[in-house]
The first five atom37 places (N, CA, C, CB, O) and aatype in JSON, in Angstrom:
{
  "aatype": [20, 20, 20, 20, 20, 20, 20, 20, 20, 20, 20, 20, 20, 20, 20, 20, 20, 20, 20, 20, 20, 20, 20, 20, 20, 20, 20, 20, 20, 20, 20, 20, 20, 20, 20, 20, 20, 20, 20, 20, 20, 20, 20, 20, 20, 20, 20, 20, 20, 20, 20, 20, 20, 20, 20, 20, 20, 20],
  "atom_mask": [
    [1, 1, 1, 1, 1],
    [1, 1, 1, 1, 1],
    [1, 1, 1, 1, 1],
    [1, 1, 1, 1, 1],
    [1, 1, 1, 1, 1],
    [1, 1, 1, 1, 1],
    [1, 1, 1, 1, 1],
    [1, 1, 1, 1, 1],
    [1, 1, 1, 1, 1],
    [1, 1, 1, 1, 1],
    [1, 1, 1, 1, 1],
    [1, 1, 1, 1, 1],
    [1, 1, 1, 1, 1],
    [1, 1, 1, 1, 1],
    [1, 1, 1, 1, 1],
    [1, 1, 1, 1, 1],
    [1, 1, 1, 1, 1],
    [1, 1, 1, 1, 1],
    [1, 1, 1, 1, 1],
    [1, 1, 1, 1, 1],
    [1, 1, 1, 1, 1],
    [1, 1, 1, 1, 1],
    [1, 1, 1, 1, 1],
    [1, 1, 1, 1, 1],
    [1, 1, 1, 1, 1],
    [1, 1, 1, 1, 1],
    [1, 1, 1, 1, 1],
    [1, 1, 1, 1, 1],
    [1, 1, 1, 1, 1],
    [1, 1, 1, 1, 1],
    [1, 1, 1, 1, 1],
    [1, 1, 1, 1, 1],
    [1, 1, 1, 1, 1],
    [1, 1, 1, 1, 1],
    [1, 1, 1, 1, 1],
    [1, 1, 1, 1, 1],
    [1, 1, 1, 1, 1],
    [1, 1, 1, 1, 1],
    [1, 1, 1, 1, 1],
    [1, 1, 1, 1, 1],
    [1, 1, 1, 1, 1],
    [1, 1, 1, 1, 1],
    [1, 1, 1, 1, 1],
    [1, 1, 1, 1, 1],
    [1, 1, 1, 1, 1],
    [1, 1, 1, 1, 1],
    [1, 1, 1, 1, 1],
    [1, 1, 1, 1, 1],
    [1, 1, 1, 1, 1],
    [1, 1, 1, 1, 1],
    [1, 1, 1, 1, 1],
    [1, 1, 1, 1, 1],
    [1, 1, 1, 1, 1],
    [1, 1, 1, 1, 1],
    [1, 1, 1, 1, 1],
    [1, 1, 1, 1, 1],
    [1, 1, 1, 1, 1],
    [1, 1, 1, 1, 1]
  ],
  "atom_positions": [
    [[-2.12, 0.47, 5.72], [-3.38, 1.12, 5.45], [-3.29, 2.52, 6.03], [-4.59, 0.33, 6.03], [-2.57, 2.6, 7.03]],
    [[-4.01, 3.92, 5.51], [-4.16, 4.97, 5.91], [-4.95, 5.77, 5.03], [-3.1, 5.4, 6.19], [-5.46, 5.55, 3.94]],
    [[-4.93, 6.77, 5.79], [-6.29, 7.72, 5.56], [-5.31, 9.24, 5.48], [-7.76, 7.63, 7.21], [-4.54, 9.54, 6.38]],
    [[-5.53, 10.16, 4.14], [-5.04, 11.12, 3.98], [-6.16, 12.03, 4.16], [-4.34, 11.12, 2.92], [-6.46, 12.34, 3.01]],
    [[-7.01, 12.69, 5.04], [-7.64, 13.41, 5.13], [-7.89, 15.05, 3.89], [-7.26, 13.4, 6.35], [-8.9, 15.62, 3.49]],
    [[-6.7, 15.23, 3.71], [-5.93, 16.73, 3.01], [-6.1, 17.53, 4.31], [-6.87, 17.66, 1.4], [-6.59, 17.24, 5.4]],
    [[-5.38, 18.93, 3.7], [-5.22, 19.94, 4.37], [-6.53, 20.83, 4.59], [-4.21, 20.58, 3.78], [-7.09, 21.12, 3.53]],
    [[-7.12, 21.29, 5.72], [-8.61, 21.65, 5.74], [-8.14, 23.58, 5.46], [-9.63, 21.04, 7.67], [-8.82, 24.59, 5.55]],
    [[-6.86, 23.38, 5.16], [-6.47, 25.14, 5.26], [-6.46, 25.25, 3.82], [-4.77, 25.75, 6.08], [-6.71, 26.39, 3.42]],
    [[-6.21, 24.24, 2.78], [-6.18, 24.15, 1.47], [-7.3, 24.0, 0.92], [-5.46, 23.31, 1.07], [-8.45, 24.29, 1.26]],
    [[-6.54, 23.16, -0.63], [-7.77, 22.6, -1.3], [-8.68, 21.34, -0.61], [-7.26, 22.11, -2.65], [-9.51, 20.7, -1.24]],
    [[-8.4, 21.16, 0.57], [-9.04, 19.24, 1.19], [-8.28, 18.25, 0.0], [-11.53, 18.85, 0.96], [-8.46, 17.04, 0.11]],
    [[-7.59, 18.65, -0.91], [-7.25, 16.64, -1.66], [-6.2, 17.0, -1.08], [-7.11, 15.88, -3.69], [-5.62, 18.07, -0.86]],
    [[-6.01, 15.62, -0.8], [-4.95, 14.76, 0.2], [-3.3, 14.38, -1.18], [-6.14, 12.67, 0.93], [-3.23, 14.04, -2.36]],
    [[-2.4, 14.69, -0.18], [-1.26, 14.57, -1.24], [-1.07, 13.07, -1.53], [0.19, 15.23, -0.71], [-0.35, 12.68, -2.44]],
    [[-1.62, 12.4, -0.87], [-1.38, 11.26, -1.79], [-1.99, 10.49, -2.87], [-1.23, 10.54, -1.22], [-1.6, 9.53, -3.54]],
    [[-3.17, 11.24, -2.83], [-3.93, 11.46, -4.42], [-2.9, 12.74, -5.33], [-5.99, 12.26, -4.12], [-2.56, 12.96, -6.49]],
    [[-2.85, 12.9, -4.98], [-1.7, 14.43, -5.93], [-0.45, 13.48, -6.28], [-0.88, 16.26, -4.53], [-0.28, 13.08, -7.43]],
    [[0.53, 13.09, -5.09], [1.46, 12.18, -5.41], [1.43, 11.14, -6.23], [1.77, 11.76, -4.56], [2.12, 11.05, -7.24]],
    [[0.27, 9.96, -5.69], [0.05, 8.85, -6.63], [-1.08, 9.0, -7.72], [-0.26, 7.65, -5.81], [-1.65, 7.92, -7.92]],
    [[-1.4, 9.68, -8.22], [-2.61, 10.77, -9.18], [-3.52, 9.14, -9.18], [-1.9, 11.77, -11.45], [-3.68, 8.27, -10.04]],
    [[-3.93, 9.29, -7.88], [-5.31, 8.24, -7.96], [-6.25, 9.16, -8.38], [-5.9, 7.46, -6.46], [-6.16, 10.38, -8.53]],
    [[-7.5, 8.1, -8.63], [-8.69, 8.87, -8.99], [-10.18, 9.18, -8.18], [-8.98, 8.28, -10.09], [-11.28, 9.67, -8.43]],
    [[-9.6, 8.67, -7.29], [-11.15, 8.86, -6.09], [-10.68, 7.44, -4.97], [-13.4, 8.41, -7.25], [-9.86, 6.52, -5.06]],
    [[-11.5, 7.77, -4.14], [-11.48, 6.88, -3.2], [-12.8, 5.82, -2.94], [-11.21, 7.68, -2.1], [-13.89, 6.27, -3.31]],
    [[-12.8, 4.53, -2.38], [-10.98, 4.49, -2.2], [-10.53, 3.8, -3.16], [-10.28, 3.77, -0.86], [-11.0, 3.29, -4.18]],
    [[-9.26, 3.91, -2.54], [-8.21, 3.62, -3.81], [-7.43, 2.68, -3.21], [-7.23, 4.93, -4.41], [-7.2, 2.8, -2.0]],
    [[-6.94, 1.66, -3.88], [-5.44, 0.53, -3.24], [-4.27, 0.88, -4.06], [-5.64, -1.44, -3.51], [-4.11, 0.44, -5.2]],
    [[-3.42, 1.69, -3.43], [-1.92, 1.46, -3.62], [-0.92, 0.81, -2.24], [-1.34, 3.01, -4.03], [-0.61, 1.12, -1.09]],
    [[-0.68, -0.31, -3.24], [0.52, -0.83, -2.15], [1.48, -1.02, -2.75], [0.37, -2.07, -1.37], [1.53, -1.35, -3.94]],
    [[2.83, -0.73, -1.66], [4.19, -0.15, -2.01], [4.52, -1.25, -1.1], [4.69, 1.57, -1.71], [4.01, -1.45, 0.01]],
    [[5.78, -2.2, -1.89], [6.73, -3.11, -1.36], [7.9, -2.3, -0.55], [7.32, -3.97, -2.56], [8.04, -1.13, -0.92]],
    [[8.49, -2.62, 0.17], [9.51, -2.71, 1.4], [10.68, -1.76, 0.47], [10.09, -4.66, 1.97], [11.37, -0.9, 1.01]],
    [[10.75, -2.03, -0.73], [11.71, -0.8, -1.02], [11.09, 0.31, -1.49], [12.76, -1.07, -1.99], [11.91, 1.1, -1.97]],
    [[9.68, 0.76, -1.56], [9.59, 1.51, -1.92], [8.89, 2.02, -3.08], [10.32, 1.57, -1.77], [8.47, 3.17, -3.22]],
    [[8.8, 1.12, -3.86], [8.22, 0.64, -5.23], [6.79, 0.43, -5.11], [8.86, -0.71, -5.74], [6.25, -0.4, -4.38]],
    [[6.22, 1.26, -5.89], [4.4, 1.02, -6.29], [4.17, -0.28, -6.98], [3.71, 2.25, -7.49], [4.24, -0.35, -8.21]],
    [[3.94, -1.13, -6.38], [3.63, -2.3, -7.16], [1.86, -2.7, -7.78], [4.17, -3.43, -6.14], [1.52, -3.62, -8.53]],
    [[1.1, -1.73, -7.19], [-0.41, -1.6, -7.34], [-0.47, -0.44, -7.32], [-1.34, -2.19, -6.42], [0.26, 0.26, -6.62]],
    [[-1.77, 0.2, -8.42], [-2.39, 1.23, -7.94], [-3.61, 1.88, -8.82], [-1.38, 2.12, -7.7], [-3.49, 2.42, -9.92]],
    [[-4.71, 1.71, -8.13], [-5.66, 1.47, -8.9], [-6.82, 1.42, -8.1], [-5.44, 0.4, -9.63], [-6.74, 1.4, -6.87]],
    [[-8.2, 1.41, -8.87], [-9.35, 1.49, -7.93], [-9.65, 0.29, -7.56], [-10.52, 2.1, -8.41], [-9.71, 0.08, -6.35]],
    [[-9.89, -0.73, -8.43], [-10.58, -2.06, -8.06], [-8.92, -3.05, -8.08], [-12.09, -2.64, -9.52], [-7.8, -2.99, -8.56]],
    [[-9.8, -3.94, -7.15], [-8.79, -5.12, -6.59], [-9.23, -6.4, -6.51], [-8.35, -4.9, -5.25], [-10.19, -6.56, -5.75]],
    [[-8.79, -7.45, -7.11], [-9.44, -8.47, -7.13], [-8.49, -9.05, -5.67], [-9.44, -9.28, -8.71], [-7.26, -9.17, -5.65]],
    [[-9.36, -9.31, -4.63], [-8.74, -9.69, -3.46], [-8.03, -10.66, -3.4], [-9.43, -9.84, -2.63], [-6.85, -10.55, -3.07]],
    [[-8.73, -12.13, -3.78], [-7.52, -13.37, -4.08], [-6.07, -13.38, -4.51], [-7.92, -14.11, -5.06], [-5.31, -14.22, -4.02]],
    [[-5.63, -12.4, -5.5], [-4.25, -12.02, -5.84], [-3.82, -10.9, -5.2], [-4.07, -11.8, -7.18], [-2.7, -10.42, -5.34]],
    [[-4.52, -10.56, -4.62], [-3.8, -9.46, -3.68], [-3.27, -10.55, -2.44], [-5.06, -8.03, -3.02], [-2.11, -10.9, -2.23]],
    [[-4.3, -10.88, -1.83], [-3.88, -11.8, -0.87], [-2.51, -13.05, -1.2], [-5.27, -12.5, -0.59], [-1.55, -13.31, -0.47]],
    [[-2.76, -13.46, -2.17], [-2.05, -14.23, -2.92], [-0.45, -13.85, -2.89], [-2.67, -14.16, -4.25], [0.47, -14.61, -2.59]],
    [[-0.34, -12.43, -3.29], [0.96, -11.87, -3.88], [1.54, -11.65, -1.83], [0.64, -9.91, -5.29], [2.35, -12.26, -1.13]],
    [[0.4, -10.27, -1.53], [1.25, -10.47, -0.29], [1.72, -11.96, 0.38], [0.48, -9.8, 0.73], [2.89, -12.2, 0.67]],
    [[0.79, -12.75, 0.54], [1.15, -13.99, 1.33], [2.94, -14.48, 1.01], [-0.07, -15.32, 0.76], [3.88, -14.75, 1.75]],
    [[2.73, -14.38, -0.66], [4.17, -14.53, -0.91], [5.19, -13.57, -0.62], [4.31, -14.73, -2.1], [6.34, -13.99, -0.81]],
    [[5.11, -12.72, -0.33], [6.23, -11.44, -0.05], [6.38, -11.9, 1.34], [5.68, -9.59, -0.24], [7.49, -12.3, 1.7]],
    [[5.38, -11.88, 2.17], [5.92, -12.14, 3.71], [6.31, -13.51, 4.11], [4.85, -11.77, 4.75], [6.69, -13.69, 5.26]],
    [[6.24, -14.57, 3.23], [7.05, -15.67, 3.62], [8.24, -15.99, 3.24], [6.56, -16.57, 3.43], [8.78, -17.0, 3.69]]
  ]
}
């Protein structure tokens, strides 16, 4: 989890709305262990989120 504030010397959007061209906050992108966007998007249905991680970490 984290919080991209942006640059207060810039425009304020945060590069990881620029990087992952989300659309407002908040937003869920989660990235597996190599690296890979496997989500990314505004809404999340929690049960399969929970679901999927549970399976990755066992």
């Amino acid at each position: 989890m984290g919080h991209d504030a942006g640059d207060p010397a810039g425009d304020h959007r945060p590069q990881t709305m620029i990087k992952y061209l989300t659309g407002g906050t908040p937003w869920i992108i989660l990235i597996d262990p190599e690296g890979q966007v496997v989500y990314n998007h505004f809404h999340v249905d929690t049960e399969k989120l929970i679901a999927y991680v549970a399976e990755k970490v066992s």
